[in-house]
N, C-alpha and C positions, 0 to 999 in steps of 0.2 A: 442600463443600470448595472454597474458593477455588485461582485455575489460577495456579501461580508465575508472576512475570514472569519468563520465561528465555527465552533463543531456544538451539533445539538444536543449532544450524549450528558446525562446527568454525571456527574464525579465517577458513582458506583459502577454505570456501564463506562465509563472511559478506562477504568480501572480494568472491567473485566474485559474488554477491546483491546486495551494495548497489553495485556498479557496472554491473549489469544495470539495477538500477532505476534509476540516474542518469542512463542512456540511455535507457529509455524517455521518462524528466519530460524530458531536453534535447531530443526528439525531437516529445511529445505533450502533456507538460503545457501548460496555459494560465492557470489559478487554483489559486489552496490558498488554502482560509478556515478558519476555528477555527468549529465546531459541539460542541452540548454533547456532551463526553465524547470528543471527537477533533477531527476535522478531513476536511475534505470538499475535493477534488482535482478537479478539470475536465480532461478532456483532448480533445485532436483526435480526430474520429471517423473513422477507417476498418478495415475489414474485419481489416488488416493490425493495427493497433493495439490494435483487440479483443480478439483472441487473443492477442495478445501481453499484457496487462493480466489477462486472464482466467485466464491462467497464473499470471504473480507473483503474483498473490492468493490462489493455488489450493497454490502452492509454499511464501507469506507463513504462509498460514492453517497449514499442516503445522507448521511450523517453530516457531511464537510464536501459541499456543493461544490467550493470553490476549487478544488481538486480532480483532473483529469487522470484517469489510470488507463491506461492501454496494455493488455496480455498480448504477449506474442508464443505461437508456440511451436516448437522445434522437435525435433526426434529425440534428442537425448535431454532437453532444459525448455523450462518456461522462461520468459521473459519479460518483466512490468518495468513497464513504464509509470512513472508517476510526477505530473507536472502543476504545478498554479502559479499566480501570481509572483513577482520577488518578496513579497513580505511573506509568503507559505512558507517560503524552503525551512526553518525553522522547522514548522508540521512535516513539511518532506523527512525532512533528516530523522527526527522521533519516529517515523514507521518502520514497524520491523526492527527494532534493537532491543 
């Protein structure tokens, strides 16, 4: 059985989610490229920003099933991946902006 694209989040928290993660990208992001099946996010690396990434992704993943996130992490940047369906990228593209 394929995972609907739906996100669980009432209006109020999508509200307060997508402008958590808007502050994180004005804070952390550095790149966002198109890889197959999503798109791939570069961000600043530190300790602080870690955890904070490692969260919305953990909060991301609850919420919109149908969404695969992969952290990679390097010495100077983190790296996410974020992939679903062809009808997500849509969702894809709206994270982080």
């Amino acid at each position: 059985m394929d995972t609907p694209i739906a996100c669980t989040l009432s209006p109020d928290q999508y509200r307060n989610r997508t402008a958590d993660l808007a502050a994180l990208a004005g804070r952390a992001l550095r790149s966002r490229e198109p890889i197959a099946g999503g798109e791939r996010l570069t961000f600043a690396r530190s300790d602080e920003i870690e955890r904070e990434l490692e969260a919305v992704v953990a909060a991301e993943a609850s919420c919109c099933a149908f969404l695969a996130f992969d952290i990679e992490r390097h010495d100077d940047r983190l790296v996410l991946d974020i992939s679903g369906p062809q009808d997500a990228r849509p969702v894809i593209a709206e994270l982080f902006v």
